[in-house]
C-alpha positions in Angstrom: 0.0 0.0 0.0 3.2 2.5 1.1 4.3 1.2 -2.7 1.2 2.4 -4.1 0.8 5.6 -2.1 4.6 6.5 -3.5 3.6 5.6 -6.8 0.6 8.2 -6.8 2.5 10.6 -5.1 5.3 10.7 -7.6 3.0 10.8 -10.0 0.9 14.0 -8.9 4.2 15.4 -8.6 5.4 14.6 -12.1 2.2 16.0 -13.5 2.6 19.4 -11.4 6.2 19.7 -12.6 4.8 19.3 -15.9 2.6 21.9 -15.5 4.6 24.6 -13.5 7.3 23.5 -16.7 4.6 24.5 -19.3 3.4 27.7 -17.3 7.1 29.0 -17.1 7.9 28.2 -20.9 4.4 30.0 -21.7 5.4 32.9 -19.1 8.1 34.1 -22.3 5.4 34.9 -24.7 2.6 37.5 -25.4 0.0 37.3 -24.6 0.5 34.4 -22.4 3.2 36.9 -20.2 0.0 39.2 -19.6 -2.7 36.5 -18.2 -3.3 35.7 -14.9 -1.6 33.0 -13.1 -5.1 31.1 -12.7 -6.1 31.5 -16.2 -2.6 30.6 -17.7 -3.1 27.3 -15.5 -6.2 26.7 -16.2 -5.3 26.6 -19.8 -2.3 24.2 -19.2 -4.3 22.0 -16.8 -7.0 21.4 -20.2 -4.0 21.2 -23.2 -2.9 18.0 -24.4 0.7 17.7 -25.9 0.3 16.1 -29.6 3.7 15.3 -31.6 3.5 16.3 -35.9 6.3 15.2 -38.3 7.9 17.4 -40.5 5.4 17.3 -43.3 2.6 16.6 -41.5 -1.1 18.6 -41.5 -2.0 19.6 -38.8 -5.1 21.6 -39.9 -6.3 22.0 -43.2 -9.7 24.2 -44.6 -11.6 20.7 -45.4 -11.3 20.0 -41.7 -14.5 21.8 -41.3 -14.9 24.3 -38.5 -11.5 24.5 -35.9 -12.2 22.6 -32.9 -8.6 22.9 -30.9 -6.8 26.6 -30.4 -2.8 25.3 -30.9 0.4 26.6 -29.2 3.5 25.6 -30.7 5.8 24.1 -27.8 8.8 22.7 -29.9 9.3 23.0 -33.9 7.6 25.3 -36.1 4.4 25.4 -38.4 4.1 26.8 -42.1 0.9 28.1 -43.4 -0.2 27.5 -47.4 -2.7 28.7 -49.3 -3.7 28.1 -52.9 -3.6 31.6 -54.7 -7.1 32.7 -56.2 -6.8 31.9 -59.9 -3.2 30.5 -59.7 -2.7 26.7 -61.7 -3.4 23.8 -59.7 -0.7 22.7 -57.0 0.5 26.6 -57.2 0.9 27.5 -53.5 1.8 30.2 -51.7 3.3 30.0 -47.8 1.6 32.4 -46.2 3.7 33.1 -42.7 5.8 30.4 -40.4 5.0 30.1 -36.7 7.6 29.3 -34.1 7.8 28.2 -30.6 5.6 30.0 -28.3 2.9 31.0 -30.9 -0.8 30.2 -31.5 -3.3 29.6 -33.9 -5.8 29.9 -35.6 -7.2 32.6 -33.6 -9.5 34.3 -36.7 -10.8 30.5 -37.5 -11.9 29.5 -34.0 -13.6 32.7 -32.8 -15.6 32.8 -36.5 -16.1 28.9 -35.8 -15.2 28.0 -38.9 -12.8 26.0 -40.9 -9.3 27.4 -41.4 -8.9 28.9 -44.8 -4.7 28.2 -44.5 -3.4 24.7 -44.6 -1.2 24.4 -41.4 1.7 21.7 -42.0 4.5 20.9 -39.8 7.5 22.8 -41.1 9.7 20.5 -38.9 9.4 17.9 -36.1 6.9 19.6 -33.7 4.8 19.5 -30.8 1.9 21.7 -29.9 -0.2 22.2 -27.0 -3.8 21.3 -27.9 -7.0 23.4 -26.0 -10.5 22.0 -26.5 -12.9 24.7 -28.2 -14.9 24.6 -25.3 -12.4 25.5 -22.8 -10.7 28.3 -25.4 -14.3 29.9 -25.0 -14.6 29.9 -21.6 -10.5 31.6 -21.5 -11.8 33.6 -23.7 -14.5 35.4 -21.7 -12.4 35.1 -18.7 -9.1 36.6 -19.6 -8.8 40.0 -21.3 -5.2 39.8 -22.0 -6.1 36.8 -24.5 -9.6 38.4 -25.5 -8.0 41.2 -26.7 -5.0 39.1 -28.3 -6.9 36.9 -30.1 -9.0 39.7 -31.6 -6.7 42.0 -32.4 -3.0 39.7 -33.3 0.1 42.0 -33.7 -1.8 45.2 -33.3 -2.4 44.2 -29.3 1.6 43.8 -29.6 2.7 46.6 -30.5 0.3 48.8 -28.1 2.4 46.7 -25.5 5.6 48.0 -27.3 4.0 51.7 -27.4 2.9 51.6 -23.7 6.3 50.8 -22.5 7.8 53.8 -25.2 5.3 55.9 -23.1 6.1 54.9 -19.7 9.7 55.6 -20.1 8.6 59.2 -21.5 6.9 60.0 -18.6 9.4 59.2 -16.3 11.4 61.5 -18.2 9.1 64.0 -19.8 6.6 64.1 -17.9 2.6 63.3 -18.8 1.5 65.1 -21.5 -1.3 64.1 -23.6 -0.8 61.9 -26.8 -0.7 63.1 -29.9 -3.6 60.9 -31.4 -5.9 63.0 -28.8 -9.1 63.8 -30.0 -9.7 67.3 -30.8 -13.4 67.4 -29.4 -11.2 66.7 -25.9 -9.1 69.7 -26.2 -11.8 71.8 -27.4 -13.6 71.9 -24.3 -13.7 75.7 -23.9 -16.9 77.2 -25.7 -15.6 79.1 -28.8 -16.0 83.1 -29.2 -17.9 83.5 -32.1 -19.8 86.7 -33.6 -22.1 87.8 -36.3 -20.5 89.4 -39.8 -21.8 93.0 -39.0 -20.1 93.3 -35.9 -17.7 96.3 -35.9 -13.9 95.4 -35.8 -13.3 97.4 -32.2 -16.1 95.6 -30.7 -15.0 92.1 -31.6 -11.2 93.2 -30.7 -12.6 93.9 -27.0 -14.4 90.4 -27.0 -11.1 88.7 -27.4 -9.4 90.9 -25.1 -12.3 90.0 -22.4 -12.2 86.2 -23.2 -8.3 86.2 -23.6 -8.4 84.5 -26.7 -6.2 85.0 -30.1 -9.1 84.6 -31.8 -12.8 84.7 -33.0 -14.7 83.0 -35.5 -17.4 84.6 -37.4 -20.7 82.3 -38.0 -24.0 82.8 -40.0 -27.6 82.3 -38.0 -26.7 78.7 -38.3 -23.2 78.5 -36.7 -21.5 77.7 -40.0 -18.4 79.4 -39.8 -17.6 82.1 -42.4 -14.2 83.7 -41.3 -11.6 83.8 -38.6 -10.4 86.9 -37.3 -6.9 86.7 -35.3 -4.6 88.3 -33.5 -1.6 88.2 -36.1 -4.8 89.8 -38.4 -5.3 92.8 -36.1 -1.5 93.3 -36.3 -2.1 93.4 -40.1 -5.4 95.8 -40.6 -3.3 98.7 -37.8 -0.1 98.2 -40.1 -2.7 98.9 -43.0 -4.4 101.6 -41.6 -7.8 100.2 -41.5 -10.8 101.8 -39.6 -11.5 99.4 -36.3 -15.4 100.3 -36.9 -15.6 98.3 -40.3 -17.8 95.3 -39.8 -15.4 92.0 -39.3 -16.5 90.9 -42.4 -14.5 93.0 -44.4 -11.4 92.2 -42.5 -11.7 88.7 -41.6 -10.1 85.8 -43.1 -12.8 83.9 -45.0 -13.3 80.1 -45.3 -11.2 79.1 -42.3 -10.1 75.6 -42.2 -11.7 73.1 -40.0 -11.2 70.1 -38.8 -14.0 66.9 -37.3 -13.9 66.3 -33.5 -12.6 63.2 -34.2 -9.5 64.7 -36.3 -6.7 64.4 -33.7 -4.3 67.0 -32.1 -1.9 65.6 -34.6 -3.9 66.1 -37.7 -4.6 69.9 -36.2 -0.7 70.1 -35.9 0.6 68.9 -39.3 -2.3 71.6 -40.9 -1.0 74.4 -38.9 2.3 74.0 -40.4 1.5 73.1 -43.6 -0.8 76.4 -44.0 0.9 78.4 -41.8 -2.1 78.8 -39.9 -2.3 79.2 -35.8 -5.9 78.4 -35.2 -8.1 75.7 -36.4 -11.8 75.1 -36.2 -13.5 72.5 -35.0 -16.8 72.0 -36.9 -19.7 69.0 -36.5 -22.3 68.7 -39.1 -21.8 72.2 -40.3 -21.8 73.8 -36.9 -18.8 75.4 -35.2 -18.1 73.5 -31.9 -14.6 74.7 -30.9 -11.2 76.5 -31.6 -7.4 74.9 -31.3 -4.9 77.3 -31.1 -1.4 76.2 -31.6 -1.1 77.0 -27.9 -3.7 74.3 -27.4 -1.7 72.1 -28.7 1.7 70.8 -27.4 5.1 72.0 -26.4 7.4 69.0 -26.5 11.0 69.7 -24.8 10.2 73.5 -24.6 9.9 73.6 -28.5 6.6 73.8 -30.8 6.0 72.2 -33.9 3.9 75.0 -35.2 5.7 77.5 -33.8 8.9 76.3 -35.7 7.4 75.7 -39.1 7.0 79.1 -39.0 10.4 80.1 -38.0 11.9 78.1 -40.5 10.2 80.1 -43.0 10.8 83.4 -41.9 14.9 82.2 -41.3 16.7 85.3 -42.5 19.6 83.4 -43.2 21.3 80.0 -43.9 23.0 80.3 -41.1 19.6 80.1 -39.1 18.0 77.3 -40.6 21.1 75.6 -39.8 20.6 76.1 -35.8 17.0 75.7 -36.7 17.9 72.0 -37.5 19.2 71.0 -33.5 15.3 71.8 -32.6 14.0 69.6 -35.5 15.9 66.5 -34.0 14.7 67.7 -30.5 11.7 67.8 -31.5 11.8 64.4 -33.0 13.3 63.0 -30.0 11.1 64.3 -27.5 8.2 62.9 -30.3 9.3 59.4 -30.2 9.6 59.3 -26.8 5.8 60.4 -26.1 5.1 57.6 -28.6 4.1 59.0 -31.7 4.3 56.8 -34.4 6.4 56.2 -37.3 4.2 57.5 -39.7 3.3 61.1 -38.0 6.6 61.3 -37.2 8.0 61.0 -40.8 5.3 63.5 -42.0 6.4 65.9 -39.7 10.1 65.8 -40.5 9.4 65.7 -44.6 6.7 68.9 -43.9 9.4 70.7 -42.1 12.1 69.7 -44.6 9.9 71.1 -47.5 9.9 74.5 -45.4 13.6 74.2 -45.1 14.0 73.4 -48.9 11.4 76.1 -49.7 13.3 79.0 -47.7 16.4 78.0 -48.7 15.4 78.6 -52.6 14.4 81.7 -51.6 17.4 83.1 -49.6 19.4 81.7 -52.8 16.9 83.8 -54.9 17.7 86.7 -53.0 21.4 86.3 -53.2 21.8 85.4 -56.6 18.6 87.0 -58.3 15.9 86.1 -60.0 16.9 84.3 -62.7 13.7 85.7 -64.8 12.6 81.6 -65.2 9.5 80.4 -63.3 10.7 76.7 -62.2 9.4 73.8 -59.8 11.9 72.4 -57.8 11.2 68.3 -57.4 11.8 65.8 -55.4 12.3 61.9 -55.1 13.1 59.3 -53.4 12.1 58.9 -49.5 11.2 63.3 -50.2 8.9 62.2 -52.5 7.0 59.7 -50.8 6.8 61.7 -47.4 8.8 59.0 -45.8 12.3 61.2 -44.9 13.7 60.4 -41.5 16.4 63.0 -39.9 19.2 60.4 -41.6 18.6 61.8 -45.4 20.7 63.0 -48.6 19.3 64.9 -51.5 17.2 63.6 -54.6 16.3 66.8 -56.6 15.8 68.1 -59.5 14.2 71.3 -61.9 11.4 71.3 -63.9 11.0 74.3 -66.4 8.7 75.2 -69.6 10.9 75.5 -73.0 9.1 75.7 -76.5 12.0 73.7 -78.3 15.7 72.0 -77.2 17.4 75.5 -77.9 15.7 77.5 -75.3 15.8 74.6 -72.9 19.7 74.3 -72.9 19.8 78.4 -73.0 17.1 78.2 -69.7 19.3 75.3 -68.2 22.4 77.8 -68.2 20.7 80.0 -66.6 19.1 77.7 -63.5 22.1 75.5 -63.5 24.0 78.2 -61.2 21.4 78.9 -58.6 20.8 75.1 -58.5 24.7 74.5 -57.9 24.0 77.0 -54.7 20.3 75.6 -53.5 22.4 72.2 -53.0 25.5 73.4 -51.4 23.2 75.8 -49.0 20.8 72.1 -48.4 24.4 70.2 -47.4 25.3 72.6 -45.2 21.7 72.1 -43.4 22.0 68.6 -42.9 20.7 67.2 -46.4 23.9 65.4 -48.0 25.0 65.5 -50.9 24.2 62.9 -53.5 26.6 60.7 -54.4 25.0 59.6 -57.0 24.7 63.2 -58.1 20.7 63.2 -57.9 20.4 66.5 -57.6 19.3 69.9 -59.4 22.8 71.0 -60.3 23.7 68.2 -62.3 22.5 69.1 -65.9 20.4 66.0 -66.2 18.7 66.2 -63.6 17.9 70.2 -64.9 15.1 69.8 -67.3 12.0 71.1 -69.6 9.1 69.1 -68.9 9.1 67.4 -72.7 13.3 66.6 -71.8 11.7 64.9 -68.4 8.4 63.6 -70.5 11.5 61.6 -72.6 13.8 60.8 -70.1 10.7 58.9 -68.0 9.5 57.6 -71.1 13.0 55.6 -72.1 12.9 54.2 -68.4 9.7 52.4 -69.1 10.7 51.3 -72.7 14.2 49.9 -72.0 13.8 48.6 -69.2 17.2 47.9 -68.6 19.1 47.2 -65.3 20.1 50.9 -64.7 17.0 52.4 -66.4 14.8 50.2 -63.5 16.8 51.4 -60.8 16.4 55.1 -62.1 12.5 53.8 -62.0 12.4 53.3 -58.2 14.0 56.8 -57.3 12.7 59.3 -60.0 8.8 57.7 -60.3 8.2 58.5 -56.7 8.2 62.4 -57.5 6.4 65.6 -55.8 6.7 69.1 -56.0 8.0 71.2 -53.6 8.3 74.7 -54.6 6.7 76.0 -57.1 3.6 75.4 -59.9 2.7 71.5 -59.0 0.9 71.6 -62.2 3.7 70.1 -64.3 4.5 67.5 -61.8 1.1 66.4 -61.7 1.2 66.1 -65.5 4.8 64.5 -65.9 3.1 61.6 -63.3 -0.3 61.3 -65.4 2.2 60.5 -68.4 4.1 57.6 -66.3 1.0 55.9 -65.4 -0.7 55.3 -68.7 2.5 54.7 -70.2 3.1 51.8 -67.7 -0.4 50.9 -67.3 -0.3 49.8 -71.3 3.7 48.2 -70.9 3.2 44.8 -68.8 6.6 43.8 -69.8 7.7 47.1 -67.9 5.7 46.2 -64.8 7.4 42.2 -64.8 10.4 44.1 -65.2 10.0 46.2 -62.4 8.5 43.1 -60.3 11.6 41.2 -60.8 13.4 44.0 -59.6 11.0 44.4 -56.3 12.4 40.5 -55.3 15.9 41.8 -55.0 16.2 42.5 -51.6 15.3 39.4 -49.9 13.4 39.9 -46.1 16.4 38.8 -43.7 14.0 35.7 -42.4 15.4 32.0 -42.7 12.8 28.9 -42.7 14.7 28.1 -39.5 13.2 30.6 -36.3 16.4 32.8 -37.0 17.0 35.8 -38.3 19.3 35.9 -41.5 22.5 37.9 -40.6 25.5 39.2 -41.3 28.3 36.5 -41.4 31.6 38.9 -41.5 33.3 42.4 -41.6 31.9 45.7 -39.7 28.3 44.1 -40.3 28.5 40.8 -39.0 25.3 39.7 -36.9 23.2 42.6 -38.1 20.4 43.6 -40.5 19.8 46.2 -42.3 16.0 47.6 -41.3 15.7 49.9 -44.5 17.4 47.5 -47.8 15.7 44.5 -46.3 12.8 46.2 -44.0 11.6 48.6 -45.7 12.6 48.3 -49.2 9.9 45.2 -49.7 7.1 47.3 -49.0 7.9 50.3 -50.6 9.0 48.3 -54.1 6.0 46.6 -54.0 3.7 49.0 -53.2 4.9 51.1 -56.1 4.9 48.6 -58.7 1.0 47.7 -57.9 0.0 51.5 -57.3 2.0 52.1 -60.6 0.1 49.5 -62.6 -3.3 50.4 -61.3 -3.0 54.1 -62.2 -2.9 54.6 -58.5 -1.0 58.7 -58.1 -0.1 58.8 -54.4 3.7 58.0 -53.9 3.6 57.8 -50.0 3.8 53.9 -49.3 1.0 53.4 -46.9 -1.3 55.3 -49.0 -0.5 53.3 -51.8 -1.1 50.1 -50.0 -4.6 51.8 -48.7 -5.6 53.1 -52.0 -4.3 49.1 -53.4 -6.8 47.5 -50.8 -9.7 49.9 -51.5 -9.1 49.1 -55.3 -9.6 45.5 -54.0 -5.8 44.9 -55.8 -5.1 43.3 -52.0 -6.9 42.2 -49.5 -8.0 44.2 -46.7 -6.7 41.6 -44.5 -3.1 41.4 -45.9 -2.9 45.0 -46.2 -3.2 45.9 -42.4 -0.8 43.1 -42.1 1.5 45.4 -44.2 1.1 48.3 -42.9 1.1 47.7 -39.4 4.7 45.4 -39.9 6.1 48.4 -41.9 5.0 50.6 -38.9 7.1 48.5 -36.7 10.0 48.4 -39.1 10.7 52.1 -39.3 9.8 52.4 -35.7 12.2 50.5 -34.9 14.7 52.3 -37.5 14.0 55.8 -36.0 14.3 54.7 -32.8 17.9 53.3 -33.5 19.0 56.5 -35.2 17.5 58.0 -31.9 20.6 56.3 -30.2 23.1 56.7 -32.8 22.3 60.9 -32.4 22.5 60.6 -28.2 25.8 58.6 -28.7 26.8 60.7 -31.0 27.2 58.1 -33.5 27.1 58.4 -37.3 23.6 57.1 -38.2 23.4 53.5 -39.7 20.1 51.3 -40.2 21.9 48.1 -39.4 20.9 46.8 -36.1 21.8 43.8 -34.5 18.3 42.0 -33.8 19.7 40.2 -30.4 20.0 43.7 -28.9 16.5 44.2 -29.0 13.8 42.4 -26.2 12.0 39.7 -26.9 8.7 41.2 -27.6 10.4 43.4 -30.5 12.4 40.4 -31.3 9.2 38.4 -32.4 7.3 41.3 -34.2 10.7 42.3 -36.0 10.4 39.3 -37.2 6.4 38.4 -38.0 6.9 41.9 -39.7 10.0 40.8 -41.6 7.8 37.4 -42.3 4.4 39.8 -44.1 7.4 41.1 -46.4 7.9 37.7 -47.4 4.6 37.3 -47.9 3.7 40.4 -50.0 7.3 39.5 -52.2 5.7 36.0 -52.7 2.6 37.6 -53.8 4.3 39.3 -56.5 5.7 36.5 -57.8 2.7 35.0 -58.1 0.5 37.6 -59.5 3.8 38.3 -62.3 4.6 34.6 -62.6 8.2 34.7 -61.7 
């Protein structure tokens, strides 16, 4: 009996050694790290452990609806899907999971079958949960709940949250910038009739201590904005203060939804060089944000420094003028803003650099009697610059025939050759590959660029591709847009009607490889200076923004910044709405991730370098560095697909 009793009791604690085992391995992953300790063991007391072979199915679509929620314990499982209209037996893998992930969450809450073939990439075992206890998990944990509803997105507010905390321990609180403006406008907003005479509604503001006031029809539908900078104006002017405010105001102020945020009021104010915007519901004036409403990050204001920029008197001070830009960005990153605002910031503010350096150049060197648009490319173009950033420029100008373009060029060539010297000493490199205004090439009519983009999508070459991915993601900076927008309508019929073009350029897309093995690893660096890192922009970034321009390209689709391309793609129905939040939110991460290294590199005082070395990084970004990595595999094996390559 003793025997027996030792027996059982060796036992029970064999199977709670199991258990506590299990628990702690589970204890290293989201969202399993989050749960509570009851819930976590309440799932492991209810798994079973099942054992696949490499090559095995372990779920398939003709399964019918999930019955099991699966953690991978050992091993790791590929997912395949049959392409829509692809020949029979063409499959594409769809993503890899490795030890301490699940599936399939989206099949078992929908209770239904799995519409991705899951098949043992290598000897595995996974932990097995009956449906009904996943349901009852489910309601009880919120960590899981909110996990299995929302996948990498409930990941990376985990990596955001713990960006924030840190700010506030150094910062202090502050709001965030994706605050709704209908919170900040809590403050009813002056207002006034359009016969109201100036003096009296110059005496309202001075009562409500306000810098501004909004004139409204019977309605409440704003007609005009009257501020403080204006009242400067109409004295300087001379004006009479009893003229009604409707001959003084500033009509057809812009305005802004409730549930626009503080940054969307922000990146306005200093792209219109406006201080105050409305806030308007239905038609009806609700509230006023001032740029004092808005934020003050590290003692320096976004709006407020737009403007100074602009209004720079000299090189010299757009140079200084640069220090609070990366301050800015700093303090920015470290309140969590994302990747995206933060990019649109820096590019708006780099256009108001570019824009006052032309015309401190104009005023040293004179007008050179030619009306021109100064262009960009590359990363400019696309709205994607980060503070790590060389110059991709160029001049557009009208010329009836070759002779007066060459005689215009001679004359644009010289202030070009100082707009780019006066650019490197702001902190824009030079080009080394000399893509820039001053070299004569790049210095053209808009027939000499009309044939110059036209030979890129008829050759087709090796060099006449690459020229492809820097010059076809163009905007215009300063001034008329009008030929820009016409020099891009010509690219996309012309390589709407060139297939062979858009292969070409797919072929080219699939050069830079995602550094993901079929192993968990990531692929590194084996020697030299870079051994054991990656390089977040070539192999991050570069996917997505290759193939996001080849498909917006071929579907006529205008936009050049990447994520609207992949928005505008997934409206068009070109991708699936599915797969493209799966892109955007992994090239979020990416190029989070990037700025926040060249975050470090400044403080160190490093040069900048988007090579990072993965083990560096926690374990959290570890495994969405690489699921993000994994969905540029995925959109890469897409194109090979859809182009047959």
């Amino acid at each position: 009996m003793a025997v027996a009793d030792d027996f059982a009791q060796a036992g029970k604690t064999a199977v709670l050694q199991n258990i506590h085992g299990t628990m702690e391995f589970l204890h290293k992953f989201p969202p399993f790290n989050q749960m509570e300790s009851a819930h976590l063991g309440y799932l492991v007391e209810n798994c079973q452990l099942r054992f696949y072979a490499a090559g095995d199915t372990i779920i398939a679509p003709q399964d019918g609806p999930v019955q099991h929620f699966y953690i991978v314990k050992q091993g790791r499982v590929q997912g395949e899907r049959s392409q829509p209209g692809a020949a029979t037996g063409n499959r594409q893998s769809t993503f890899e999971i490795s030890s301490g992930e699940c599936f399939p969450l989206a099949a078992l809450i929908g209770e239904r079958a799995t519409r991705t073939e899951h098949i043992a990439g290598a000897d595995t075992f996974c932990l097995l949960l009956p449906k009904t206890a996943f349901i009852k998990l489910f309601a009880l944990s919120s960590p899981l709940r909110d996990f299995a509803l929302r996948g990498v997105s409930s990941l990376l507010d985990q990596v955001n949250q713990q960006v924030q905390m840190r700010a506030v321990e150094t910062l202090g609180a502050q709001y965030s910038l994706d605050t709704r403006l209908g919170q900040l406008a809590m403050r009813a907003p002056l207002s006034c009739g359009p016969e109201l005479p100036l003096r009296e509604a110059v005496k309202l503001m001075d009562e409500q201590h306000v810098g501004s006031i909004v004139v409204v029809d019977g309605a409440q539908r704003p007609q005009g904005i009257f501020t403080l900078r204006d009242l400067r104006r109409v004295v300087a002017d001379g004006h009479a203060l009893e003229q009604p405010i409707s001959q003084l105001m500033t009509q057809a102020p812009f305005h802004l939804p409730p549930s626009a945020s503080a940054f969307d009021a922000a990146l306005a104010m200093t792209e219109r060089h406006i201080a105050h915007v409305c806030v308007v519901e239905h038609g009806r004036l609700c509230g006023v944000i001032s740029e004092r409403d808005l934020f003050s990050l590290q003692r320096v204001d976004l709006v407020h420094l737009a403007r100074t920029i602009r209004q720079a008197g000299s090189i010299a001070s757009l140079v200084a003028l640069r220090v609070e830009v990366q301050r800015l960005v700093d303090s920015m990153l470290a309140h969590g803003a994302s990747s995206t605002q933060i990019t649109q910031l820096i590019t708006r503010l780099n256009d108001h650099c570019v824009c006052r350096v032309i015309e401190l150049c104009l005023q040293q060197l004179g007008d050179p009697g030619v009306a021109f648009t100064w262009l960009c490319f590359g990363s400019e173009g696309r709205s994607e610059q980060t503070l790590y950033t060389d110059q991709d420029n160029g001049i557009l100008f009208a010329a009836k025939d070759a002779v007066e373009a060459a005689a215009i060029r001679g004359r644009l060539l010289p202030l070009a050759e100082q707009i780019n010297q006066a650019l490197a000493e702001c902190g824009f490199s030079l080009c080394q590959g000399q893509i820039m205004a001053s070299n004569p090439a790049l210095c053209l009519s808009q027939q000499e660029w009309s044939k110059r983009f036209s030979q890129f999508i008829h050759e087709a070459s090796a060099q006449s591709l690459l020229a492809a991915t820097i010059y076809f993601d163009l905007r215009a900076v300063w001034g008329p847009s009008e030929p820009c927008e016409q020099l891009r309508a010509g690219v996309l019929t012309q390589i709407a009607d060139n297939p062979l073009f858009q292969r070409r350029m797919a072929e080219n897309a699939l050069r830079h490889k995602p550094p993901v093995g079929v192993l968990r690893s990531f692929v590194l660096a084996r020697k030299g200076a870079e051994k054991d890192t990656l390089d977040l922009k070539v192999q991050g970034l570069t996917p997505f923004v290759d193939a996001a321009r080849l498909l917006a390209l071929a579907h006529g689709i205008s936009t050049c910044n990447t994520l609207e391309r992949l928005r505008e793609l997934v409206a068009r129905q070109v991708i699936e709405a599915q797969d493209g939040a799966a892109y955007e939110e992994a090239y979020h991460f990416i190029q989070q991730t990037r700025m926040q290294q060249h975050q470090l590199q400044a403080r160190a005082q490093l040069p900048y370098s988007n090579r990072i070395d993965p083990s560096q990084l926690n374990l959290l970004d570890q495994r969405i560095l690489r699921e993000s990595l994994r969905q540029a595999q995925r959109l890469q094996s897409s194109l090979s697909l859809r182009y047959q390559l």
